[in-house]
C-alpha positions in Angstrom: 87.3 -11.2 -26.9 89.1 -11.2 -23.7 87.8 -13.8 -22.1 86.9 -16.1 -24.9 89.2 -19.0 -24.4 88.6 -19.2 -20.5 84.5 -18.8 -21.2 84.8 -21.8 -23.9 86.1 -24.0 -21.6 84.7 -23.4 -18.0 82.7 -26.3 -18.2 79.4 -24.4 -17.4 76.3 -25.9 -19.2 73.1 -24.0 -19.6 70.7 -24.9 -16.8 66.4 -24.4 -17.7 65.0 -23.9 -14.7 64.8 -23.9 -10.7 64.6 -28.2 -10.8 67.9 -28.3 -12.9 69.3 -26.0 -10.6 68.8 -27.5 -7.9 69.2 -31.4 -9.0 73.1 -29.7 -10.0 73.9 -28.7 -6.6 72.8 -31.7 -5.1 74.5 -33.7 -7.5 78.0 -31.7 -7.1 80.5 -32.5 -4.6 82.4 -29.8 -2.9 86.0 -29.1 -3.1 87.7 -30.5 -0.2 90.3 -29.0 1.5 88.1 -25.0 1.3 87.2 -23.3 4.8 84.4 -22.0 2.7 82.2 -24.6 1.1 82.8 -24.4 -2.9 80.8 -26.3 -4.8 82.0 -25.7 -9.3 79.6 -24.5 -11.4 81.7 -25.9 -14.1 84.9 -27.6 -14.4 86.0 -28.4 -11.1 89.6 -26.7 -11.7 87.4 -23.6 -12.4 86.3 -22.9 -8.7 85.8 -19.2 -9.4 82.0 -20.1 -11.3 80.1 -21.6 -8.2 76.7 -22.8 -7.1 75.3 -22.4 -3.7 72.2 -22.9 -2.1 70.6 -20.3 0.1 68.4 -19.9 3.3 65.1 -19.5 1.2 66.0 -22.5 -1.3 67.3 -20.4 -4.0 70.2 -21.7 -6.1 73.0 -19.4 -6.5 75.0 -19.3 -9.3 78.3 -17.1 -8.4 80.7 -15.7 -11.3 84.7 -14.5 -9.8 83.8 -12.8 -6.6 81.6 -16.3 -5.1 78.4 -13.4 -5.0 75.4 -14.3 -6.8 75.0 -13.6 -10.8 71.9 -15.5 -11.6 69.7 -16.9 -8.9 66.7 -19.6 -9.6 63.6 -19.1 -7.3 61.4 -22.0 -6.0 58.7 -20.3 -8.0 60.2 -20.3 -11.2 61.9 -16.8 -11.3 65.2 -16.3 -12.3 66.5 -13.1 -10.8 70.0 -11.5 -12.8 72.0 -9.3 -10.6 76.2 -9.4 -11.2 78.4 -7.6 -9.2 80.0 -5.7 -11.6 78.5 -4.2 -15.6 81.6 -6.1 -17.6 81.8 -8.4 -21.0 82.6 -11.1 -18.3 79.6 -11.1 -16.6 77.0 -11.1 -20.2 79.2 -14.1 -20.6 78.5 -15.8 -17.5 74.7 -15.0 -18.0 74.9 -16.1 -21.5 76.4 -19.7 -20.6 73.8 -19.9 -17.3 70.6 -19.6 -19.5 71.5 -19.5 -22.8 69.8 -16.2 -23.4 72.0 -12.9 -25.4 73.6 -10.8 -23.1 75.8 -7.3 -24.0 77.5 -4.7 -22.2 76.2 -1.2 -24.1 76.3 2.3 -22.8 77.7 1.1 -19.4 75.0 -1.1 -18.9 74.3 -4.9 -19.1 71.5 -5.9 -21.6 69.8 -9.2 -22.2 67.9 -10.6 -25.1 64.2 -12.0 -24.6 61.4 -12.9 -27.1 60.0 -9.9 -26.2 62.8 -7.4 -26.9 65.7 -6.1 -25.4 66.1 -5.2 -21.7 68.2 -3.5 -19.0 69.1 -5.3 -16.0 69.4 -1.9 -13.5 72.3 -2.2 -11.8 70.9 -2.0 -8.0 67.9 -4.2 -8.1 68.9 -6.4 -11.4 66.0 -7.9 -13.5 63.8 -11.0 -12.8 62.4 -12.9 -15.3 60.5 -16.0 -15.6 59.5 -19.0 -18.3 55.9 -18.1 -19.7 54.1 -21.2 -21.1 51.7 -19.6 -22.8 54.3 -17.6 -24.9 56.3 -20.5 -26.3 57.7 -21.2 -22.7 60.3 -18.3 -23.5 61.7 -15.9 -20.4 60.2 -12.8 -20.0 60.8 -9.8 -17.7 58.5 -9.3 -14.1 57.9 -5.6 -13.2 60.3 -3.7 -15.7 62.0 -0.9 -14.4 60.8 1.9 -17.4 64.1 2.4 -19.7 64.4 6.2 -19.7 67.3 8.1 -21.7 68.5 12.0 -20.4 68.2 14.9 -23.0 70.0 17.9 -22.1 68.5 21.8 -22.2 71.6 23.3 -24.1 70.4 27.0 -22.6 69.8 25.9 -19.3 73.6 23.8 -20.3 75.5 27.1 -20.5 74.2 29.4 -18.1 75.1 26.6 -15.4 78.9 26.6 -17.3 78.6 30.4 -16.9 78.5 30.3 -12.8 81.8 28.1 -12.7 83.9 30.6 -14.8 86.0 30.3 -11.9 86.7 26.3 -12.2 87.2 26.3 -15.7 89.5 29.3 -15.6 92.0 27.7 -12.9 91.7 24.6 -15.1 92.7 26.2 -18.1 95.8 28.5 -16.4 96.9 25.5 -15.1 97.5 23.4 -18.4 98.8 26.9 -19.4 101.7 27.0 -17.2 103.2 23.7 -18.3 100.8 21.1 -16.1 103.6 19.4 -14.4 102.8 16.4 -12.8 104.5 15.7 -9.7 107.2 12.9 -8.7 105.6 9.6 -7.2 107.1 10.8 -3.8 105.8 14.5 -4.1 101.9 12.3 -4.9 103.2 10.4 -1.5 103.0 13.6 0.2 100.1 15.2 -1.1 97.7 12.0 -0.7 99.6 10.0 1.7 98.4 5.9 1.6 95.5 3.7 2.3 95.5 0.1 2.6 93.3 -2.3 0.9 92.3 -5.2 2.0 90.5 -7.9 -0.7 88.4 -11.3 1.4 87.6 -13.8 -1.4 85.0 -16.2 -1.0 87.1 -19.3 0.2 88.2 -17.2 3.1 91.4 -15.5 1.7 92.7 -12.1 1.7 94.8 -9.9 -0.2 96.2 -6.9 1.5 98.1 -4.1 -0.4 98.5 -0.1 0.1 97.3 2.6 -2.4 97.4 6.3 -2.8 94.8 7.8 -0.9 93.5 9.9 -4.4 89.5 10.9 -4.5 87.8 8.5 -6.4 85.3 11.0 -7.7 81.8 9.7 -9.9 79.8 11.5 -11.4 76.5 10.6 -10.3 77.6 10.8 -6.4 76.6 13.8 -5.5 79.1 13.7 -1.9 81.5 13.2 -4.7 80.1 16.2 -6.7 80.6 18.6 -4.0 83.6 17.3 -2.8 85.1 18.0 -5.9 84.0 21.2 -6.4 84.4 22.7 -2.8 88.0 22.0 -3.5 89.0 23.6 -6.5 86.5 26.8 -5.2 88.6 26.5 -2.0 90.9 29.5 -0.8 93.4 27.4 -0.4 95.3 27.0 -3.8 97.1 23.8 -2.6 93.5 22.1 -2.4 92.8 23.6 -5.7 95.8 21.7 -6.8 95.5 18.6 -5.2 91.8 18.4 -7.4 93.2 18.7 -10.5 96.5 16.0 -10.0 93.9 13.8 -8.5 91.9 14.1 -11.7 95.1 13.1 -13.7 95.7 10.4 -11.6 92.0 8.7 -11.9 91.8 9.5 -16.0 95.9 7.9 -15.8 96.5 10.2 -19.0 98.6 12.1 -17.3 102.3 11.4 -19.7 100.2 12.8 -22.8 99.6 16.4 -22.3 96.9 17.0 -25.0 94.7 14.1 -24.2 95.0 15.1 -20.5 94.2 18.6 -21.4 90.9 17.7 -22.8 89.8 15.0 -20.9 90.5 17.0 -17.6 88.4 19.7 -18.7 85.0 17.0 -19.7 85.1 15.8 -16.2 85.2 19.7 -14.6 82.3 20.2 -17.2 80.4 16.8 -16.2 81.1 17.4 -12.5 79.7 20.9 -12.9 76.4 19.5 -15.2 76.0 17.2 -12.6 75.7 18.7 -10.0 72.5 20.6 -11.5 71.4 18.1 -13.5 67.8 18.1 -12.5 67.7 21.2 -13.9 69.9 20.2 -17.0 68.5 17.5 -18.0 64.8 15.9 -19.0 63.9 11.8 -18.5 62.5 10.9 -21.6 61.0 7.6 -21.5 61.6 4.7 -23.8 58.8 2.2 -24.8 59.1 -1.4 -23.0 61.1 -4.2 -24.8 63.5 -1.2 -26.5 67.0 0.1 -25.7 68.5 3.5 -26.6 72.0 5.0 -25.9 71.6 7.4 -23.3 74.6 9.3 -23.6 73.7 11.5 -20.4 73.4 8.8 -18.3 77.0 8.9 -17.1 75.2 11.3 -14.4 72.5 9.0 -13.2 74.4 5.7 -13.2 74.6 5.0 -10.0 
């Protein structure tokens, strides 16, 4: 994998519990020379994995972005939360606490005695050491797993009302779907600029093209999106579909574009009714099943 060779060698040993937490952050030195306290998780040439201790006592421990991954509670709870559903981040929870961690279905999953679990992605997961059950982690309060099954009737008369959408979709890729120049995207979206603030105090500042960044499961995104290609304006109608080439960046191969283009009109559209669409079905505790819907409840 991607990050194999840095993970092997970041220096990060599995910690067991809130006392070896925090007997590590008293017992490492910061960096010098950092506005920002920094105190390694691991190797100390590998600043980016820290440890910090909070206002309530809890010991931090911070993967690339210095915001908390794993955090150990005075009273034995261990709460995971990343910042981000990536490979990189099971791999930081994996080397914190030595438990099996995977990125499926856009979501992050960890390994316990007791089964497999999702760590939701607002409120993460906490889990704590039971004595009584071979001193193994297991989950507090478990968010119910539910996967999204779709009404295929109800499916196709919401399609049926956006006739319209589909059809200026479809004459567009007709008529040769020429993507504009770089200057002509200049024009039509103009620039924003950027600015990154990493934990030590530094920042990165750099300009963009001010392009929607539509998502599914935002529904300000979901009307946005579809009060502009319903506009009477045809330049707006425009402007939505180059933006969607520009996010998918499929935009040199026509075919791909063509069809890819088309599943986000037809998930924007889904979305947009989709409690009406779709039914929760509930999953029992301690099991995990692709939800292949869930691209429109993620949030």
């Amino acid at each position: 994998m991607g990050w194999g060779n840095g993970y092997r060698n970041s220096g990060i040993t599995r910690i067991f519990n809130y006392e070896q937490a925090l007997a590590h952050f008293n017992d490492t030195k910061p960096i010098r020379g950092r506005e920002v306290e920094c105190r390694p998780l691991g190797h100390r040439d590998r600043p980016h994995f820290s440890i910090k201790l909070n206002e309530q006592q809890e010991v931090e421990c911070c993967e690339y972005n210095h915001q908390p991954a794993v955090t150990f509670r005075p009273n034995g709870e261990v709460w995971i939360k990343p910042s981000w559903t990536s490979v990189s981040s099971c791999a930081f929870i994996e080397e914190v606490l030595g438990i099996g961690s995977s990125q499926v279905d856009y979501k992050i999953r960890i390994e316990l005695a007791s089964g497999t679990f999702v760590v939701p992605k607002l409120e993460g997961l906490v889990i704590k050491r039971d004595p009584e059950r071979g001193n193994n982690y297991h989950p507090i309060s478990v968010k119910p797993n539910v996967v999204h099954h779709i009404k295929r009737g109800v499916a196709n008369n919401v399609r049926s009302q956006y006739a319209d959408v589909f059809g200026y979709a479809h004459g567009y890729f007709k008529l040769g779907a020429t993507i504009p120049s770089d200057d002509e995207q200049k024009e039509l979206f103009g620039f924003k600029t950027i600015v990154n603030e990493y934990g030590d105090g530094t920042k990165y500042e750099y300009e963009r093209l001010n392009t929607p960044n539509w998502q599914y499961s935002n529904p300000e995104d979901v009307e946005a999106f579809i009060a502009m290609m319903r506009s009477d304006d045809p330049m707006d109608k425009y402007k939505a579909i180059i933006a969607l080439r520009v996010q998918l960046g499929t935009w040199r191969d026509f075919n791909r574009t063509y069809k890819e283009v088309l599943q986000v009109i037809d998930r924007m559209v889904l979305s947009k009714h989709k409690q009406e669409v779709f039914k929760e079905v509930e999953v029992p505790a301690g099991v995990v099943r692709k939800d292949i819907h869930g691209w429109a409840f993620e949030a």
